[in-house]
ZAKEZA-802147 format. One record per residue (C-alpha): x, y, z; residue in three letters; residue number from 1. Coordinates in steps of 0.05 Angstrom, whole numbers. Example, Ala and Ser with C-alpha at 12.3 -4.5 7.8 and 13.67 -1.06 7.14 Angstrom:
<nodes>
NODE     c1     c2     c3 type seq
NODE    246    -90    156  ala   1
NODE    273    -21    143  ser   2
</nodes>
This chain:
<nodes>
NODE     c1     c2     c3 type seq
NODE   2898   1762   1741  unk   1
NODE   2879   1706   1788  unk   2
NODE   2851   1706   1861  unk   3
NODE   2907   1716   1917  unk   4
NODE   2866   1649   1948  unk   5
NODE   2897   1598   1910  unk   6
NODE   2966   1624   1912  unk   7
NODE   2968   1567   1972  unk   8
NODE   2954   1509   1942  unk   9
NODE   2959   1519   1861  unk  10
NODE   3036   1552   1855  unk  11
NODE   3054   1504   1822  unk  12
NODE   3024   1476   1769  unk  13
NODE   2952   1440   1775  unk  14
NODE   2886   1463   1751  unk  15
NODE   2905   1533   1793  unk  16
NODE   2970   1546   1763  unk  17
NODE   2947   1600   1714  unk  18
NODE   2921   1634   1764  unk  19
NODE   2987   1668   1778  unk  20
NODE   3011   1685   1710  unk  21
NODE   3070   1731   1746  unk  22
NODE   3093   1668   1786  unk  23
NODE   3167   1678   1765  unk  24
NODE   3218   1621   1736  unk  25
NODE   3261   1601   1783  unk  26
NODE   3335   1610   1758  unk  27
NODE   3388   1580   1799  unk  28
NODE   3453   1604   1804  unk  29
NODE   3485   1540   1771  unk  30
NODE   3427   1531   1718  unk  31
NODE   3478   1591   1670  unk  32
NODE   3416   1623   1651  unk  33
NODE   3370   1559   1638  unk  34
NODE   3302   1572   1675  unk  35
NODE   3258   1519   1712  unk  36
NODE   3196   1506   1747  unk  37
NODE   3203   1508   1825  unk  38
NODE   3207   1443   1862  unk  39
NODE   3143   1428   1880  unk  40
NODE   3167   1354   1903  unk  41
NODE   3179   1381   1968  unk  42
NODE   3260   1355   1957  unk  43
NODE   3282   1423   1955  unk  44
NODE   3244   1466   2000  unk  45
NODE   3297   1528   1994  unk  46
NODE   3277   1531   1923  unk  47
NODE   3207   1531   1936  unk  48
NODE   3220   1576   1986  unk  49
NODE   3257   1631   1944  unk  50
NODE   3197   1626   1888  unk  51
NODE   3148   1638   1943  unk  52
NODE   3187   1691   1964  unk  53
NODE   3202   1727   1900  unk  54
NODE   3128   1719   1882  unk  55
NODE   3102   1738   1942  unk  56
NODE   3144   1803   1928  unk  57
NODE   3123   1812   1853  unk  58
NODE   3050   1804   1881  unk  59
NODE   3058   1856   1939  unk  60
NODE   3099   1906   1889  unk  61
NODE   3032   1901   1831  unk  62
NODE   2986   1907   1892  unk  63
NODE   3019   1971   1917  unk  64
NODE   3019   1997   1847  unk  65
NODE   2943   1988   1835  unk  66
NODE   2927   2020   1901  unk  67
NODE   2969   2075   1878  unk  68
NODE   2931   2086   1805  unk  69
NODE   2869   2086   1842  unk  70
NODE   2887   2134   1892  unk  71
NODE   2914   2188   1837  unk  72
NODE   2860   2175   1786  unk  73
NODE   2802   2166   1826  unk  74
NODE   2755   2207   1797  unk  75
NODE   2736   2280   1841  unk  76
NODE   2710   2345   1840  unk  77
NODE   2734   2416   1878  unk  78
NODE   2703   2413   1944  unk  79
NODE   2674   2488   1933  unk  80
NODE   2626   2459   1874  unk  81
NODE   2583   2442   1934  unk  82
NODE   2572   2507   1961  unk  83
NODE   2544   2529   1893  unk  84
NODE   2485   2487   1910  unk  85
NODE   2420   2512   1939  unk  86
NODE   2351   2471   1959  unk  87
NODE   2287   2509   1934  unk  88
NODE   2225   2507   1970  unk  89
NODE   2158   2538   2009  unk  90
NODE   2138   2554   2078  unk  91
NODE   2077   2508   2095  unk  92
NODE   2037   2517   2167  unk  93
NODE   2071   2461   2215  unk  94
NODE   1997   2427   2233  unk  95
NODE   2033   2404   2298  unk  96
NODE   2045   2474   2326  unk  97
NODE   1960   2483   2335  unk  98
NODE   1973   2552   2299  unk  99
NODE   1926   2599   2311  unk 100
NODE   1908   2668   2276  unk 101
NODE   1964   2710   2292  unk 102
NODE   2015   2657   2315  unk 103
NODE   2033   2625   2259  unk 104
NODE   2095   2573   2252  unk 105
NODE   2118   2548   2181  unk 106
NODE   2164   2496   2154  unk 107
NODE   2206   2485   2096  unk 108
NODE   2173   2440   2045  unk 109
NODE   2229   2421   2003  unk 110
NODE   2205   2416   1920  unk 111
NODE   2276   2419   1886  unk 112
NODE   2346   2434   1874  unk 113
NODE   2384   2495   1843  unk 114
NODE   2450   2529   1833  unk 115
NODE   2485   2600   1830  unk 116
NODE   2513   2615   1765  unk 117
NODE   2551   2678   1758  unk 118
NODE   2557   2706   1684  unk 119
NODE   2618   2749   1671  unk 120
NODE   2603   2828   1659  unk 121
NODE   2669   2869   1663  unk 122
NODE   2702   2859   1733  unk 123
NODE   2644   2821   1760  unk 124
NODE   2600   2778   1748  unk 125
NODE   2513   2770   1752  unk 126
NODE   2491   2714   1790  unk 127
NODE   2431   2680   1775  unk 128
NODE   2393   2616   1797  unk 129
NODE   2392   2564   1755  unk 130
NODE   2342   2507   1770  unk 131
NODE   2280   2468   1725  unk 132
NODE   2214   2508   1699  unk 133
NODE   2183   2449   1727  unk 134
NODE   2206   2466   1815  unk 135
NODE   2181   2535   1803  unk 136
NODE   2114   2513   1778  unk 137
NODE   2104   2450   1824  unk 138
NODE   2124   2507   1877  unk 139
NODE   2074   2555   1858  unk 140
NODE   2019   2498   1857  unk 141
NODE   2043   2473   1926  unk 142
NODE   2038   2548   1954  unk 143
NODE   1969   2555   1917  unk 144
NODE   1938   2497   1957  unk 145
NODE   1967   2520   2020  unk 146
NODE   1951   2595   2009  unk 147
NODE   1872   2549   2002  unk 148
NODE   1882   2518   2066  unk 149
NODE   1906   2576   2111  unk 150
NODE   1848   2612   2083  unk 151
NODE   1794   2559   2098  unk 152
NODE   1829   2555   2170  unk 153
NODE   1823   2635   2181  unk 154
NODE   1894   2649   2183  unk 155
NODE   1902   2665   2112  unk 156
NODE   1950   2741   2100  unk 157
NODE   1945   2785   2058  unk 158
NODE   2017   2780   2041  unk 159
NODE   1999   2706   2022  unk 160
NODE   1975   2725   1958  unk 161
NODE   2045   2737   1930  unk 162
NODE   2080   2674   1907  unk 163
NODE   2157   2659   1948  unk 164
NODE   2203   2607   1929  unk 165
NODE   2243   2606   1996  unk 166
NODE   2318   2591   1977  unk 167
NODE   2361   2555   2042  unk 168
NODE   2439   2576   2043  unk 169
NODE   2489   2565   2099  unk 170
NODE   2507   2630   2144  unk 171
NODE   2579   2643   2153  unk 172
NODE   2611   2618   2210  unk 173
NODE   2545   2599   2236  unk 174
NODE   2503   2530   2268  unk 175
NODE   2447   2553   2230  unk 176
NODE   2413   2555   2162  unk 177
NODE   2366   2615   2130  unk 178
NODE   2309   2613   2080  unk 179
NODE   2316   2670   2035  unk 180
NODE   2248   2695   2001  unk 181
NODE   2243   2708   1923  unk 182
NODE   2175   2734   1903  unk 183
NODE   2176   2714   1833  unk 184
NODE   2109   2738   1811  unk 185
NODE   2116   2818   1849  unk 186
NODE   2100   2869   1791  unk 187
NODE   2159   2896   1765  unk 188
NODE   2202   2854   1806  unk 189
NODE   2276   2852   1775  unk 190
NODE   2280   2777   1806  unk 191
NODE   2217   2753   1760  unk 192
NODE   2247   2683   1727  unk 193
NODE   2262   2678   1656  unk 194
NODE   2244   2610   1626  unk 195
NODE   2265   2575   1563  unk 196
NODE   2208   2565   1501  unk 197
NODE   2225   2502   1502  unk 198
NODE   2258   2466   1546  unk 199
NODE   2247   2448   1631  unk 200
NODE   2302   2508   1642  unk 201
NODE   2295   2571   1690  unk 202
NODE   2340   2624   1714  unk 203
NODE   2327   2679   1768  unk 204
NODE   2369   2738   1770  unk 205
NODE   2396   2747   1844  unk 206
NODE   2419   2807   1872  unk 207
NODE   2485   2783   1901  unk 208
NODE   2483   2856   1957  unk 209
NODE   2419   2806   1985  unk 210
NODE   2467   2745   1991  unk 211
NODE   2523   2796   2018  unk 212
NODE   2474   2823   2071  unk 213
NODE   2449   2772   2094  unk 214
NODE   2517   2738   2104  unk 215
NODE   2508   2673   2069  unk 216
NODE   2562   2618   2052  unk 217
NODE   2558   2604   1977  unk 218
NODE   2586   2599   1922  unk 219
NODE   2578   2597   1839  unk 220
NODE   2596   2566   1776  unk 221
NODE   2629   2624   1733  unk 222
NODE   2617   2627   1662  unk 223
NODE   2692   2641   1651  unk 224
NODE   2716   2590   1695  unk 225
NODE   2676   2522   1711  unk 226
NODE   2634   2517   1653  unk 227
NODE   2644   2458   1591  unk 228
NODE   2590   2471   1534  unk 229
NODE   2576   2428   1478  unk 230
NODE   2644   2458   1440  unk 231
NODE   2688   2455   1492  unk 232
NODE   2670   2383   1498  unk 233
NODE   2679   2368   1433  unk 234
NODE   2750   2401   1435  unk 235
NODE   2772   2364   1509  unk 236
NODE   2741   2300   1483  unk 237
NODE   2685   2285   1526  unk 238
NODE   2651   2225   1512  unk 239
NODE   2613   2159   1540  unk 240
NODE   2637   2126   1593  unk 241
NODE   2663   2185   1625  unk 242
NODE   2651   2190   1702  unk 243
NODE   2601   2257   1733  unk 244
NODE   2577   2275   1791  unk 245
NODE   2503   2295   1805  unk 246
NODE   2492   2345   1862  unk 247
NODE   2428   2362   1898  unk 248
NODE   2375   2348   1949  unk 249
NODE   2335   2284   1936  unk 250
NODE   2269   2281   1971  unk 251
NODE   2287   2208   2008  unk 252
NODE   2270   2195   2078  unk 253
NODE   2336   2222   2128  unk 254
NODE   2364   2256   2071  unk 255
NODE   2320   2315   2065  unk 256
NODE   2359   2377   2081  unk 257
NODE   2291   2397   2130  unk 258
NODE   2328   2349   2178  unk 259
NODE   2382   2385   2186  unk 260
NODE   2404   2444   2219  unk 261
NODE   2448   2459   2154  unk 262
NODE   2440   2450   2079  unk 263
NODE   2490   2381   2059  unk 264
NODE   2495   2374   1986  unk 265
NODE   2491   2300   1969  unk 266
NODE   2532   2283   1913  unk 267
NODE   2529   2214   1864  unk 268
NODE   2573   2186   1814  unk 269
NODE   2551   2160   1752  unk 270
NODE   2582   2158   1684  unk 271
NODE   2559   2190   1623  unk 272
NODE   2519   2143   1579  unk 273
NODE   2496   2184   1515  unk 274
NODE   2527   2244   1499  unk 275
NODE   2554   2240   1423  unk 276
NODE   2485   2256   1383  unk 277
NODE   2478   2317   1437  unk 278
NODE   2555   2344   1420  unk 279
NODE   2536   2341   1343  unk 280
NODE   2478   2375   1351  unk 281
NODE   2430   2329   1341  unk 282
NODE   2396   2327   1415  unk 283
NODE   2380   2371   1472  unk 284
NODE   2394   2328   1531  unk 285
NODE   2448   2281   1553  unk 286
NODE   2440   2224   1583  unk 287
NODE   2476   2200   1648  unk 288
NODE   2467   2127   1679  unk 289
NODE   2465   2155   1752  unk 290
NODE   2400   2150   1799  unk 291
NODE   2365   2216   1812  unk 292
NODE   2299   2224   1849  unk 293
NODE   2256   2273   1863  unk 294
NODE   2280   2338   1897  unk 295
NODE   2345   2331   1848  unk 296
NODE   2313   2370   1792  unk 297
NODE   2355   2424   1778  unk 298
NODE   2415   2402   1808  unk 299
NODE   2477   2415   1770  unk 300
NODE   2526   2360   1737  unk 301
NODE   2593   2365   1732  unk 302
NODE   2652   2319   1702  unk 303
NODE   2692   2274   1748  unk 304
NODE   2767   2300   1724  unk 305
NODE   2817   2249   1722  unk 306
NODE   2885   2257   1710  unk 307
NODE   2883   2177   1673  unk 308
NODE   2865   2165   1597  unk 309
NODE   2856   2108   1555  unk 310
NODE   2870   2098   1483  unk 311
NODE   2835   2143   1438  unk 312
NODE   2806   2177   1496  unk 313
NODE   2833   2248   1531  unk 314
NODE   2843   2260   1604  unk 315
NODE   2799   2318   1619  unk 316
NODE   2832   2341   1690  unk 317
NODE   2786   2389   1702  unk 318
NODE   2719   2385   1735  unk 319
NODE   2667   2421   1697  unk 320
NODE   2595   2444   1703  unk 321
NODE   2563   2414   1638  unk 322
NODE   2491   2409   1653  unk 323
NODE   2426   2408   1694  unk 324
NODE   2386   2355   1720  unk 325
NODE   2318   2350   1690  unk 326
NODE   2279   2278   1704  unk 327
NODE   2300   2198   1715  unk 328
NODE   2278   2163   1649  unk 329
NODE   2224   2116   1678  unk 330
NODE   2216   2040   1661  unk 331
NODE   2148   2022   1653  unk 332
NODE   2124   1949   1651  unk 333
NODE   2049   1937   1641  unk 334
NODE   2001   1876   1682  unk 335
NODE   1956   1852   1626  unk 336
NODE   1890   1816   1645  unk 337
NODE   1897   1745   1621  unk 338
NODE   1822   1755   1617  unk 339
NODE   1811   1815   1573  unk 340
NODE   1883   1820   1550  unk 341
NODE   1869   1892   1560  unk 342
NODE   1923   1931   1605  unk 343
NODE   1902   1943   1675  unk 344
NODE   1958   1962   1709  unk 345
NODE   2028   2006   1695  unk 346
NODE   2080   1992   1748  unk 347
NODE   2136   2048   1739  unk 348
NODE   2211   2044   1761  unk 349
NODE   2269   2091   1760  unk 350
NODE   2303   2068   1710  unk 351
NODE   2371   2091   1736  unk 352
NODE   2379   2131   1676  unk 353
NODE   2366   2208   1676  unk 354
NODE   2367   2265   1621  unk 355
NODE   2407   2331   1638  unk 356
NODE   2401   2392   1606  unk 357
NODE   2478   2417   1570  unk 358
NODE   2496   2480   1597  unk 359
NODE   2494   2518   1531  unk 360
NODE   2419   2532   1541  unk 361
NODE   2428   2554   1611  unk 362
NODE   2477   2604   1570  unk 363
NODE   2432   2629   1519  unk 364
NODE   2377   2643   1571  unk 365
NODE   2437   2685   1612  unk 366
NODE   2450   2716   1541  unk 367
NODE   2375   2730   1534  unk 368
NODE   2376   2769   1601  unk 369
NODE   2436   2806   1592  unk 370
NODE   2401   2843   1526  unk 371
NODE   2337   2844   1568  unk 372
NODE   2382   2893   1626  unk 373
NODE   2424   2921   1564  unk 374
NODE   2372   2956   1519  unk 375
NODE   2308   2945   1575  unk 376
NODE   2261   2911   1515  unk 377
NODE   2245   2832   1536  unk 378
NODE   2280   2797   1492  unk 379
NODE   2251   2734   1455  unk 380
NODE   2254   2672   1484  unk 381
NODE   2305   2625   1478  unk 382
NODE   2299   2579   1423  unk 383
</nodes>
């Protein structure tokens, strides 16, 4: 298909002519069915009009019909995905309030993404958050040096010395935003994260009365609803090429969620760009060509559904959760000396690459914790 630029000059015939390939024959009513070129001589200008005319219309009529496909297929998600999403972070002393003992003021420091999964069990479900080992631990460090730093100021607490990973949700039908606290490390705590052997994977039960009381606006991916493991993909036909959407709260200057009054989701599309040795079982991560940064880890993925297919391909309608962000794949180019011919420097980019976690092992920690609550014994670790 040509460019609509040269329909001007090149209609008929020249070096532009096949340009147009749905320029139609002219047929005029005396010809008894024997097609021709239009005039282009300029001796018969109501020929040349008509072809214009009918072309002009065959053009309009494919142009209304693309616009069409892409409105219907365009790839898309349910709006209420983003409402499962939650930033993770700490509390930090805000140096600019000159906080004293007594009177201090803290800020959200943002260190990751998570999401509310609820597991099915009987009429209702358990809801846990989902996010990477590696936020809870960079959180923990974080709150360790500023735990340090309070204390070498004189405003250190005694309540300091447990460890909070502050979780901001939306209020209901409100302007503002609330940090929930989860002390992670409290003895005996039922919230205490469960973490995979292997794998950068962590889920935190949640008491949903604490979401209820304190009137938050979320939602969660259901186990019996909005989830596509490895099988399932198999069987619907997922494959490469296939559009996603990554969900979270990257750490980039203006879109920080600290900004804001309210917690936005930022969503990207991507496509999926290795995902057959992970549905045969012979990996633990896809891969997705879609640019993540810091502050998405542990952000959920889900399918773009799409009601189009091509051949040998399914049309997988339905927009699924089928895995967990876990790191960009960096690409790493090294500055030799032309000296020593020894490296001397690494320079590192995001490659726009990034390796997500399938949702079966976010299952099998879930299954873990449910025999955990069932017989009260810790059950071993995922494997």
């Amino acid at each position: 298909m040509g460019t609509l630029k040269n329909l001007g000059t090149n209609l008929c015939g020249g070096a532009g002519a096949e340009l147009v390939p749905w320029l139609p024959r002219y047929q005029s009513p005396g010809d008894h069915g024997v097609t021709q070129e239009p005039n282009c001589t300029g001796s018969d200008p109501e020929r040349l009009g008509i072809a214009v005319k009918l072309s002009m219309r065959h053009i309009l009529s494919a142009w209304g019909v693309l616009l069409f496909i892409n409105a219907v297929s365009g790839a898309s998600m349910p709006p209420r995905y983003k409402n499962c999403v939650v930033a993770l972070g700490i509390h930090v002393v805000d140096r600019s309030s000159n906080a004293v003992p007594g009177n201090v003021r803290r800020q959200f420091r943002q260190v990751g993404t998570g999401f509310l999964y609820g597991d099915r069990r009987g009429n209702g479900w358990r809801v846990y958050l989902v996010t990477n080992r590696h936020v809870l631990e960079y959180a923990k460090t974080a709150f360790g040096q500023q735990i340090a730093a309070l204390q070498k100021a004189g405003v250190g607490q005694q309540t300091d010395t447990q460890f909070p990973v502050f979780v901001r949700f939306n209020i209901e039908n409100g302007a503002v935003r609330e940090d929930l606290a989860f002390f992670l490390e409290e003895p005996g705590a039922k919230g205490r994260p469960v973490f995979h052997a292997r794998l950068d994977l962590a889920i935190i039960p949640i008491s949903s009365k604490v979401l209820q009381d304190a009137k938050v606006k979320v939602g969660m991916f259901t186990s019996d609803h909005h989830v596509m493991n490895r099988k399932k993909a198999l069987d619907e036909g997922l494959s490469e090429g296939d559009g996603i959407f990554v969900l979270g709260f990257p750490s980039l200057e203006g879109a920080e969620s600290t900004s804001r009054p309210r917690n936005y989701v930022i969503v990207r599309s991507g496509i999926l760009a290795r995902v057959s040795d992970a549905l045969n079982g012979l990996s633990e991560e896809y891969l997705v060509d879609a640019f993540v940064f810091p502050g998405n880890s542990g952000g959920p993925v889900v399918n773009a559904g799409t009601v189009f297919r091509v051949d040998g391909t399914k049309a997988i309608s339905t927009s699924y959760l089928i895995g967990v962000v876990q790191a960009y794949l960096p690409y790493r180019d090294l500055a030799t000396s032309q000296q020593t011919h020894r490296p001397r420097i690494v320079f590192e980019e995001n490659s726009g690459l990034a390796s997500v976690i399938p949702i079966d092992f976010v299952q099998e920690l879930v299954a873990d914790h449910a025999r955990q609550e069932t017989d009260g014994s810790p059950a071993p670790p995922a494997k």
